[in-house]
C-alpha positions as CSV (number, residue, x, y, z in Angstrom):
1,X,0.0,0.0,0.0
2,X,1.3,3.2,-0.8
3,X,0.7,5.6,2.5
4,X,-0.5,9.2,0.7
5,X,-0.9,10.2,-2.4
6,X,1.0,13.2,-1.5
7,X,3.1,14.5,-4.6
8,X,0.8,12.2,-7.1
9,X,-0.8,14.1,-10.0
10,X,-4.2,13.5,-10.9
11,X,-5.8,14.2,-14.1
12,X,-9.8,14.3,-13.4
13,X,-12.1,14.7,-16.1
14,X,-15.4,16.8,-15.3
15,X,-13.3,18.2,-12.4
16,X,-15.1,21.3,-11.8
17,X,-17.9,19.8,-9.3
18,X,-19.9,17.0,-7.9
19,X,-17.6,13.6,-7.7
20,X,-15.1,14.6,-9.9
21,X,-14.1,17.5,-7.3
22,X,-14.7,15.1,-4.2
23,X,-12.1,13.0,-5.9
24,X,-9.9,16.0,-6.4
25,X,-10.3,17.2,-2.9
26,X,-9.9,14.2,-1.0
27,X,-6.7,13.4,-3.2
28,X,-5.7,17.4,-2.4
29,X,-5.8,16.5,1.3
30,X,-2.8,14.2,1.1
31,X,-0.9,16.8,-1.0
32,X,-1.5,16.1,-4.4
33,X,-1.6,17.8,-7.7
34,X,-4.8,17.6,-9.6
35,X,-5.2,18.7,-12.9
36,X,-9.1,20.1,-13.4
37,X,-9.9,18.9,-17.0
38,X,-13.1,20.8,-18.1
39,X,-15.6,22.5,-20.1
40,X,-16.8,25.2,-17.3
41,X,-15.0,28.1,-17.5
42,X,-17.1,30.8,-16.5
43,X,-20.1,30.5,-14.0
44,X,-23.2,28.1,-16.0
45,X,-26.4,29.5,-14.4
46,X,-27.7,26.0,-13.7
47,X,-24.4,24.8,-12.5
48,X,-22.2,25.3,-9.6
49,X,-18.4,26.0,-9.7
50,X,-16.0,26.2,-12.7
51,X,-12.6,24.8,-13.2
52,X,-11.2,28.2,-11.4
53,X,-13.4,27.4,-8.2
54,X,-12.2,23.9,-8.3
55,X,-9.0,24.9,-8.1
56,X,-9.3,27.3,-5.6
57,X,-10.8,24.4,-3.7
58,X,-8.6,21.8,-4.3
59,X,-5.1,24.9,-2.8
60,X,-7.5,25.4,-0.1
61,X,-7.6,21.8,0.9
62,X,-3.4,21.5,0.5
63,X,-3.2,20.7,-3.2
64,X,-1.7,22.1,-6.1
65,X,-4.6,23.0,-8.9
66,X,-4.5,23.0,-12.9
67,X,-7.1,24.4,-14.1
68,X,-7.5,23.3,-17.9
69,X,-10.4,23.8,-20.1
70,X,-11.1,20.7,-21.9
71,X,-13.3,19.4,-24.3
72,X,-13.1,16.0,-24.1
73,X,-14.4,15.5,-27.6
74,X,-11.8,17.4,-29.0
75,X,-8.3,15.2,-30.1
76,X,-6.2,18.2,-29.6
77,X,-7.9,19.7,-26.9
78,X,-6.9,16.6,-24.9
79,X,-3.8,15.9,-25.8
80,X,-2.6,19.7,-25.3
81,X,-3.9,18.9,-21.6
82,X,-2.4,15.9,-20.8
83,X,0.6,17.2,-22.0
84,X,0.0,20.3,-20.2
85,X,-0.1,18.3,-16.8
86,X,3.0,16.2,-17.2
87,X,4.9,19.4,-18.1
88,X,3.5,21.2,-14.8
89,X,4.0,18.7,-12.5
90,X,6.5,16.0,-13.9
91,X,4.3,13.5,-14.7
92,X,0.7,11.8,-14.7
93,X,0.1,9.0,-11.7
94,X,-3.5,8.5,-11.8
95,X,-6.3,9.2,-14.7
96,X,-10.0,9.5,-13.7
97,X,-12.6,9.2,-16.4
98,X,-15.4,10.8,-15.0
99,X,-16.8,13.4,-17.7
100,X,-20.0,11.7,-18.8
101,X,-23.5,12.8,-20.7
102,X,-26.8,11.5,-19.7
103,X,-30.3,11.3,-21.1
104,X,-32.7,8.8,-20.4
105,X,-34.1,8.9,-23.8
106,X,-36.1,5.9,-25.4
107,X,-35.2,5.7,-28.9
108,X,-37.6,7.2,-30.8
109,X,-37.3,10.2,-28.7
110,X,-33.3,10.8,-28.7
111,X,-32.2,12.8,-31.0
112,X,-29.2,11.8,-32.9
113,X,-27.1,14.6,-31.7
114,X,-27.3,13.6,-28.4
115,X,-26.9,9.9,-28.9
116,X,-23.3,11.5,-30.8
117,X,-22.7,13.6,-27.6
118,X,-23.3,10.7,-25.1
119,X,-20.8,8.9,-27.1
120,X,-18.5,11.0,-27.6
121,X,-18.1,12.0,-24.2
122,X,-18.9,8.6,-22.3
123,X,-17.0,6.2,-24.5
124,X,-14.7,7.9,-27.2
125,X,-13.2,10.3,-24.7
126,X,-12.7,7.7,-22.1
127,X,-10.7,6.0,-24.7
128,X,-9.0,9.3,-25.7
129,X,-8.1,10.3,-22.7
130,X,-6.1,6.8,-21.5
131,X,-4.5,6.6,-25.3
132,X,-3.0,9.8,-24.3
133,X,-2.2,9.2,-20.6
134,X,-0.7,6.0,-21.3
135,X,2.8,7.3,-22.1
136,X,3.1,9.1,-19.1
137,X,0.9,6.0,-16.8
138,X,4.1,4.1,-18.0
139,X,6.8,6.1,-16.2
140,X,4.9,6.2,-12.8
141,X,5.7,4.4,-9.6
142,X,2.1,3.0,-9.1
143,X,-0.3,4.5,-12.0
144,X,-4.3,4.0,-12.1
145,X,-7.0,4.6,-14.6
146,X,-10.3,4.6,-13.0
147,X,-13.6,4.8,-14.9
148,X,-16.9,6.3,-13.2
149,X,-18.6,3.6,-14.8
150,X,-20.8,0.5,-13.8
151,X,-20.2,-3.1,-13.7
152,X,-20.7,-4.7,-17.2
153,X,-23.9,-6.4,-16.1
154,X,-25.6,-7.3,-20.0
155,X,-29.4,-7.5,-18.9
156,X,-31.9,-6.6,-21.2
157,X,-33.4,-4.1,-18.1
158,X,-30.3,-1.7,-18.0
159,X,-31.0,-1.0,-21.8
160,X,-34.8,-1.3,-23.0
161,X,-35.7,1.9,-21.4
162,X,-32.7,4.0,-22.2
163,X,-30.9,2.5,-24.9
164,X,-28.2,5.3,-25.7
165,X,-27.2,6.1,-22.7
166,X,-26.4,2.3,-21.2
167,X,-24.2,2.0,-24.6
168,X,-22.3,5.0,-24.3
169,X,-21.9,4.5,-20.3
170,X,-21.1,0.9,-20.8
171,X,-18.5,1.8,-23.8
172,X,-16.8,3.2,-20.2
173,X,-16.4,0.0,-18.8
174,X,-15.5,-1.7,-22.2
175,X,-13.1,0.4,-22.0
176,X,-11.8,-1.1,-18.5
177,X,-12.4,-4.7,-19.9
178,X,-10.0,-4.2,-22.3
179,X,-7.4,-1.6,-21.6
180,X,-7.0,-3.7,-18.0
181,X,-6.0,-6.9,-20.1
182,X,-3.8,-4.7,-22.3
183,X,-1.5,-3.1,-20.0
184,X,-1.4,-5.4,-17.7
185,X,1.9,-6.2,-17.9
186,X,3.0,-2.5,-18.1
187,X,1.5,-2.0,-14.5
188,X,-0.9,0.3,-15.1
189,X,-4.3,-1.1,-13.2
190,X,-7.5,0.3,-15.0
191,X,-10.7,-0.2,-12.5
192,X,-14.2,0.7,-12.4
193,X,-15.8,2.8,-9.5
194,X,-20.0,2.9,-9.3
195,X,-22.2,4.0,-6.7
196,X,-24.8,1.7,-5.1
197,X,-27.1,4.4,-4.4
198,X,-27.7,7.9,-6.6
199,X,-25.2,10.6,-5.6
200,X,-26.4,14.0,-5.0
201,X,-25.1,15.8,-8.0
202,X,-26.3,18.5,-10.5
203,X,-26.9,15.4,-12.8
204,X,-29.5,13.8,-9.9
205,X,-31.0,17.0,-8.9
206,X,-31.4,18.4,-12.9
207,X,-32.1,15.4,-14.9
208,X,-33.4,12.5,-12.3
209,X,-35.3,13.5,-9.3
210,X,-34.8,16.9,-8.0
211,X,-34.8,17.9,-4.0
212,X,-36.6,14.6,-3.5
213,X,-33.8,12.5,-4.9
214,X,-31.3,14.6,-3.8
215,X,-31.9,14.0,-0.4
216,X,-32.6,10.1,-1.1
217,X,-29.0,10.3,-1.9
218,X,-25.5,9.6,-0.1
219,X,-22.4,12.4,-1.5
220,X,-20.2,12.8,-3.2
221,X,-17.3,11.7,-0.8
222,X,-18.3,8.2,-0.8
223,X,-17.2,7.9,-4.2
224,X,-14.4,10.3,-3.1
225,X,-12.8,8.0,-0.1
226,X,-13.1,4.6,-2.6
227,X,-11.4,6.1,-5.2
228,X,-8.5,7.2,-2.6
229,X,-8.0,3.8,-1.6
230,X,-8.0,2.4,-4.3
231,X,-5.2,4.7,-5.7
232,X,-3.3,3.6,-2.6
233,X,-3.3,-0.2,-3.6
234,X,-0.5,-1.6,-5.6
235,X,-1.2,-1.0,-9.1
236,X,0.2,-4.6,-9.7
237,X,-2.3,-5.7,-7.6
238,X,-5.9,-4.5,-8.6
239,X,-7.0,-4.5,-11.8
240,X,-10.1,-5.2,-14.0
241,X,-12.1,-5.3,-11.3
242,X,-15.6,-3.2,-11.3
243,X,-16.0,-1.9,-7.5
244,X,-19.9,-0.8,-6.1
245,X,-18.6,1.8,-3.5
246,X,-19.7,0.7,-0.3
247,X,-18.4,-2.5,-0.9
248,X,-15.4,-2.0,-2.0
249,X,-15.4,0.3,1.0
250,X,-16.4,-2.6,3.1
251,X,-13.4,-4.9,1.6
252,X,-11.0,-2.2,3.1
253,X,-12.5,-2.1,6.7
254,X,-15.4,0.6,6.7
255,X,-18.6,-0.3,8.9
256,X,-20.2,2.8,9.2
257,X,-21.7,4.3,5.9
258,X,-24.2,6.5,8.0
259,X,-21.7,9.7,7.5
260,X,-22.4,9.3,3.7
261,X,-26.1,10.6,3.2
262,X,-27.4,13.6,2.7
263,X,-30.3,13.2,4.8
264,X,-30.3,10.7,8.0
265,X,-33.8,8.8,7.9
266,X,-34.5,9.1,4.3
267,X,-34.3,5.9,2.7
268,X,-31.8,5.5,0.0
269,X,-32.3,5.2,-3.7
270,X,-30.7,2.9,-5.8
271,X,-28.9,3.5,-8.6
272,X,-29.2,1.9,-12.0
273,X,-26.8,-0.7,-13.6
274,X,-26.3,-2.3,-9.8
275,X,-26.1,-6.4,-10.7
276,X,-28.5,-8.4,-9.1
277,X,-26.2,-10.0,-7.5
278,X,-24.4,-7.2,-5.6
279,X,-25.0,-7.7,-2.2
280,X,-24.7,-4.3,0.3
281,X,-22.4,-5.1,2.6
282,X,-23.6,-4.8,6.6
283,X,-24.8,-1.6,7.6
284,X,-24.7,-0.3,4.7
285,X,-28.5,1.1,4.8
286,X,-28.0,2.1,8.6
């Protein structure tokens, strides 16, 4: 086990709020760097924080910040960045693929631009963004690739009701399948992270459920503290695998999951794309 994560750099796409920054902040704590790799550059009016509030986040909490705008659709645009990073900071330890697009479309009513934006953000930048990082994953002590992305669990329920989006998010985790067999024996580990309830994000409270879901919801730093120790494990040692949060959590000694919700009493919501046969580890509902 590596003991901090002080001095790694992070490269986190969709850095500039919800579990992308928890991810940067909790990495920030130990002393990292943290590159902030996204599109928000200048206050959204339905969206909190930009990549200049991130980072002003991320120093506050005892890490150093790059903020990059980043469209991770664009070829150059992504490989100015990663470049950008390794320059600034002497090299890339740990990618997270977190940028994403959602809409849960059925068929007839998704537009073909947004089935193109979906996949172009879900699954082509995932893959752009490791092709580029690879280089640079290579030269580190104990590099990661995480994935926000869920288990590949091929039921026809994840995708009859929103077919694009399960494609595009699950072109994440294809993306885990295969780049995790590939470099392998380069020492790079490539995981995937998923939550096994919602997460209280601008995504939840715009797109899924509003207040009401919001507070049905654990935050942000659940995601946040799995991800941390997971970049802690040998990268040797952990790979391919697609981790649900609270038990991966649970794997690593953590019995008390109460801290993680937003409201106390409320009962939790699920998320999608949880397998059947994920069992919640004790507690976890407490």
């Amino acid at each position: 086990m590596v003991a901090s994560l002080k001095g790694k750099t992070l490269f986190i796409t969709g850095a500039s709020r919800g579990i992308g920054l928890a991810i940067g902040l909790r990495a920030a704590r130990d002393g990292a760097n943290v590159a902030i790799a996204a599109k928000t550059d200048t206050p959204h009016p339905k969206l909190e924080g930009t990549i200049h509030t991130a980072a002003a986040e991320i120093e506050a909490a005892g890490g150093r910040a790059l903020p990059l705008v980043v469209d991770v659709r664009e070829e150059e645009s992504v490989a100015a960045a990663i470049t950008r990073t390794a320059e600034t900071f002497g090299g890339i330890d740990i990618v997270v693929n977190n940028a994403s697009a959602i809409s849960l479309t059925r068929t007839p009513q998704t537009e073909m631009k947004r089935f193109d934006l979906m996949h172009q953000i879900n699954t082509r930048g995932t893959y752009m963004v490791s092709k580029y990082a690879i280089p640079h994953l290579e030269k580190a002590e104990n590099p990661h690739i995480l994935m926000l992305s869920p288990p590949l669990d091929m039921q026809e329920k994840w995708f009859a009701p929103h077919l694009a989006y399960t494609m595009a998010k699950f072109g994440m985790s294809l993306c885990v399948l295969g780049l995790s067999g590939e470099l392998r024996r380069a020492g790079i580990a490539v995981n995937a992270l998923w939550p096994r309830t919602t997460i209280a994000t601008a995504a939840v409270n715009n797109l899924l459920g509003g207040e009401a879901l919001m507070q049905a919801s654990r935050t942000p730093e659940i995601m946040a503290d799995a991800a941390h120790t997971l970049f802690l494990m040998p990268s040797r040692e952990v790979t391919g695998r697609f981790l649900i949060d609270d038990s991966f959590l649970a794997e690593s000694g953590v019995t008390d999951f109460s801290k993680y919700r937003v409201t106390p009493g409320v009962p939790l919501a699920p998320d999608f794309f949880v397998p059947d046969a994920s069992v919640p580890p004790p507690n976890a509902f407490a």
